[in-house]
N, C-alpha and C positions, 0 to 999 in steps of 0.2 A: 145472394146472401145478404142478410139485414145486420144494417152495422147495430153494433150495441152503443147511443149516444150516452154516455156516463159523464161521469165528472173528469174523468182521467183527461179525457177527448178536450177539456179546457184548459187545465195544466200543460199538456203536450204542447197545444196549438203554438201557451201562451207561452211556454220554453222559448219555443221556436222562434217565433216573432220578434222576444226579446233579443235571440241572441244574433239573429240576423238585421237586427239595429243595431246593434254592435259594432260592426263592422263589415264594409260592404266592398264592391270591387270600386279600386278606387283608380282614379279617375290621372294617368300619367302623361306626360307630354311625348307619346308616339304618335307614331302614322297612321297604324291600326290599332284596333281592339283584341287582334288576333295573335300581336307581340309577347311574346311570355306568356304564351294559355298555351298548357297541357292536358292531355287526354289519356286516362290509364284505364286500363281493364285488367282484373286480376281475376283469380281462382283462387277460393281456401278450401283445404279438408284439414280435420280437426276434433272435436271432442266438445261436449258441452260439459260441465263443471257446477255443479248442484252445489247449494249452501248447507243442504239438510242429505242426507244419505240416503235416505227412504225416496228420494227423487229417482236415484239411479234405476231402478227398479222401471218406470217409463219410459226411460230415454236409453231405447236400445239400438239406433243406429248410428254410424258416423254423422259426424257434422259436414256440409257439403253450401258453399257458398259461391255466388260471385259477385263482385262489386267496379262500380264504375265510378270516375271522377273527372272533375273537370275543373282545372286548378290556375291560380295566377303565381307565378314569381314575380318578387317583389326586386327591387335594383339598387337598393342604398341610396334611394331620397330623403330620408331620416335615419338620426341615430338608433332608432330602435332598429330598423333593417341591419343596419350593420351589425348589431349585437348580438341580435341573434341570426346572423351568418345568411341574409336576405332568407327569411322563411316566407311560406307559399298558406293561401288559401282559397278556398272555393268548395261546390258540392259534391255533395258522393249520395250514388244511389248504391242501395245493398238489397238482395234476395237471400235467402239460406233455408235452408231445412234446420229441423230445432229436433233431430232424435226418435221422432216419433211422429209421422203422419197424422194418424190416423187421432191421434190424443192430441199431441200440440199442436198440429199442422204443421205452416210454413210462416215468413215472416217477412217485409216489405217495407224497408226503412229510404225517407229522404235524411240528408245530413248538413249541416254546414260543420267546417275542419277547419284548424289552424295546425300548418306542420311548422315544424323548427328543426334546424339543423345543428346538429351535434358538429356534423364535420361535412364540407361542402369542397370537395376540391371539385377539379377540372372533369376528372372523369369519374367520380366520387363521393356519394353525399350517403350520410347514417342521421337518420333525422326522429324526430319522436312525431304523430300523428294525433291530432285528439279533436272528435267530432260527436254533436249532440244535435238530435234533432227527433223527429216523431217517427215512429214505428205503424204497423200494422200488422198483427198478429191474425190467422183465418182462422184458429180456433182457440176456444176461453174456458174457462170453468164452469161448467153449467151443473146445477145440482141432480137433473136429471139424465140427461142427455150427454155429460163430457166431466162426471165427479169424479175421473182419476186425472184430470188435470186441475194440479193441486198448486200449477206455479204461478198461472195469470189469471186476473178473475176479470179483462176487458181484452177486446178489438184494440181498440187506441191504446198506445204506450210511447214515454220517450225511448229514446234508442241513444245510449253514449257508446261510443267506438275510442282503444285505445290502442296506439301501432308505435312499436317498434322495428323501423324498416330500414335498404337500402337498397339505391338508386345504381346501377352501372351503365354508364353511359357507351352505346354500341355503336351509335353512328350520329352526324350533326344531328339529327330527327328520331332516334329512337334510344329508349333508355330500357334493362332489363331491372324488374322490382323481386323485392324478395325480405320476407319479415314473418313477425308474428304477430297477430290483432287477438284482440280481447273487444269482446260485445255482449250490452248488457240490455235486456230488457224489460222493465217495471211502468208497472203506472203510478209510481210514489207515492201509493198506499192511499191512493184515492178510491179504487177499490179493490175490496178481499175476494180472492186471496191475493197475494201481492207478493209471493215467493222469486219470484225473480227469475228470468232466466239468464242465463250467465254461458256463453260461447269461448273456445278458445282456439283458434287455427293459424295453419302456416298457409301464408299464401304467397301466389308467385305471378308476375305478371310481366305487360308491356307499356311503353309509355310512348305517347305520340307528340311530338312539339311541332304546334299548330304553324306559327309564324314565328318573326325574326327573333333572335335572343338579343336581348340589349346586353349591352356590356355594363357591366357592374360598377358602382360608384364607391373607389376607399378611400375616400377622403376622412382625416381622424376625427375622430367625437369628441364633442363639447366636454369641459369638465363638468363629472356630478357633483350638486351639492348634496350633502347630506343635512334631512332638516325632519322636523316630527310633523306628523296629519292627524286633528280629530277629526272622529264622524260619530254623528247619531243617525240610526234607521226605524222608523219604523214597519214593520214587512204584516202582512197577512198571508195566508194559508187554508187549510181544510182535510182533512183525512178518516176514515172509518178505522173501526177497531178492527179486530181479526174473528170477531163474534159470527160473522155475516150476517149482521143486524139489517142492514144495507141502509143505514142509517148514517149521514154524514154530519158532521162535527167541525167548529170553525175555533180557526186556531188565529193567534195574530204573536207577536215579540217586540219589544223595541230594548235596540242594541246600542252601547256606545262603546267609543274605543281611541287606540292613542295608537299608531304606528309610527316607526322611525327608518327613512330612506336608506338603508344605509349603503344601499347598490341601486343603479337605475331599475335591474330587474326584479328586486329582492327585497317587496318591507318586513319586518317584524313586529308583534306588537302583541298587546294587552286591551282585555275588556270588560264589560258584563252587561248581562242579559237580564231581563223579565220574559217571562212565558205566561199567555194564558192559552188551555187546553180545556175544552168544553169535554171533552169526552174522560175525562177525569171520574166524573161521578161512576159512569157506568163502568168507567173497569174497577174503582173502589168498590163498588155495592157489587159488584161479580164476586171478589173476594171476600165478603160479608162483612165487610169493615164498615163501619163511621166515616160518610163523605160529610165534610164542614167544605161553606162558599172557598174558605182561602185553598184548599185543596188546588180551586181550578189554575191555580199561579205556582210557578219558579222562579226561583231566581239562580244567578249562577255568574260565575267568571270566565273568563276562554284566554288561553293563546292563539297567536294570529299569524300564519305563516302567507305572503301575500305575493305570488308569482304575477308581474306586471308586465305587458308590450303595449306601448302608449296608452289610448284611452281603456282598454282593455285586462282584466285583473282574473286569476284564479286563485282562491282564498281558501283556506283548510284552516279551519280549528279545532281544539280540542279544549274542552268545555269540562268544571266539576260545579256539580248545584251545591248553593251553598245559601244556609236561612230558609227560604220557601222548597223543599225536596220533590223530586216526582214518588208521588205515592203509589200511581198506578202501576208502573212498570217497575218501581224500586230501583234504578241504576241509578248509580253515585255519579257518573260521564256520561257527558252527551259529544257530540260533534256537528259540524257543518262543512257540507260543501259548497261552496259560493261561486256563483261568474258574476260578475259584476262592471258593470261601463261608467264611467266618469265620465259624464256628460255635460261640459266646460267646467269652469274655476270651484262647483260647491254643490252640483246635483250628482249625486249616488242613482243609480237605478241596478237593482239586482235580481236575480234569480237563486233560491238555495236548495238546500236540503238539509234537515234536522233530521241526525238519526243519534242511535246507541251501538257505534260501535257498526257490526253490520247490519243492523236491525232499522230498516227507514221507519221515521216518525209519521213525519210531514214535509209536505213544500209549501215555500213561502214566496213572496214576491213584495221587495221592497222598493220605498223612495225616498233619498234619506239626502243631509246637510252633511259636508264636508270645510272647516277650516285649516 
């Protein structure tokens, strides 16, 4: 089978790489390497979950997955372990069927995960799960050969994974798992069609503890100070309309902003944006309108909600354009989803997503100054 190399295939890669600089297994004063690594196998059955209804109509069978991990616990060497109740990370490989053989095929994701625990007792942990990394989808949108798959128009795709789970611990060595995941796969509208596929299952599993548990360190946390952080970024991007022109389009942003600590885990803040979108003209002159140069620009304000575990940040805004408007799409709001590393005292490096709402725009990838 001949992969389709697209553009998707460099966003993915570059996801990946980013977020796996991020943060890596880090390096504790054991014996082995083998202390606190876990090993799970699960099973999900489950339901795929269409954004458009007319989807339903090809995805006529159960959803049927299984997925593997291979994890570290962390032991309260830092205040952020403690805070968030020593949470775990490491990779997950995933397999699943996606509804439809013979139209969508099947699908083949690596991952990197950060879990956090809600509640961590003895024999007891309810944790939230959340991993992103590159997909492989065997079958795509072809106009001649596969035009009723109308949800991925590439091979290559990221893959985000979201789990709500819990851990019962059966013996020193062996834990039973049990939750619900959500999994998403798009190529970030790198190219059309870009509909998405969207997974929903219950899965159930085993968990193996490789070597020794270390005993936990509660010792109390440093007082927070509360204090404000600017940053300016500027990010680039790229994405196709939905024409299948198969035409790509170069996008870039530069963002500033103010947030205020007011928890070690939790900033809030305020900003605003410039956008330029090359692909402006073509969706104005689609709708018969008058493209003018300033068309290619927005501007806009956001809120900033900024979920933080040390160098490590998960950002959500919500965005209204305001002065320069998007013409082509006509929405008043936009949004972003952010991962982003702080990488020492004033470098930003991030990965985003600019969409409308559920509607992906573009992915970006910035480098930006922080005071």
């Amino acid at each position: 089978m001949k992969i389709n190399l697209n553009k998707s295939i460099y966003f993915a890669l570059g996801w990946t790489a980013l977020l796996l600089s991020f943060t890596s297994f880090q390096s504790y004063a054991q014996r082995k390497f083998s202390d606190d690594l876990k090993l799970s196998l699960n099973y999900h059955g489950g339901f795929s979950l269409p954004e458009y209804s007319f989807v339903n109509y090809i995805t006529t069978d159960p959803i049927q997955s299984i997925s593997f991990h291979v994890s570290k616990e962390t032991t309260g060497k830092n205040d952020w372990e403690k805070l968030f109740k020593f949470p775990e990370y490491g990779f997950s490989f995933y397999y699943s069927s996606l509804g439809n053989d013979n139209v969508l095929g099947k699908s083949f994701a690596l991952n990197y995960f950060f879990r956090v625990n809600f509640i961590n007792k003895k024999r007891f942990q309810l944790y939230n799960q959340t991993g992103m990394g590159i997909g492989y989808l065997t079958k795509h949108f072809d106009l001649e050969d596969n035009y009723m798959n109308v949800g991925i128009g590439s091979h290559v795709n990221a893959h985000f994974n979201l789990r709500l789970g819990s851990n019962f611990k059966l013996t020193p060595k062996f834990d039973a798992q049990f939750g619900l995941s959500f999994d998403h796969f798009s190529n970030a509208n790198s190219h059309d069609p870009n509909l998405g596929i969207n997974l929903v299952t219950g899965f159930a599993g085993l968990t193996y503890r490789v070597g020794t548990t270390t005993p936990k360190e509660v010792s109390p946390m440093e007082k927070h100070n509360v204090k404000n952080n600017f940053e300016i970024v500027p990010s680039f991007g790229g994405k196709q309309t939905r024409a299948l022109s198969g035409q790509f389009f170069f996008t870039s942003s530069l963002s500033g902003g103010v947030n205020r600590e007011f928890f070690r885990g939790l900033n809030l803040g305020i900003g605003a944006d410039v956008f330029y979108d090359q692909s402006m003209k073509t969706l104005i002159v689609a709708k018969g309108e008058t493209f003018k140069t300033s068309d290619n620009f927005q501007t806009g304000i956001h809120l900033s909600q900024e979920f933080r575990y040390n160098h490590f940040s998960l950002i959500i805004q919500e965005g209204f354009y305001v002065g320069l408007t998007n013409k082509g799409i006509e929405k008043t709001m936009y949004n972003r989803g952010i991962v982003q590393y702080h990488a020492g005292k004033h470098l930003i490096i991030r990965a985003a997503m600019k969409s409308h709402l559920h509607i992906l725009d573009f992915p970006e990838i910035g480098f930006g100054y922080k005071w």
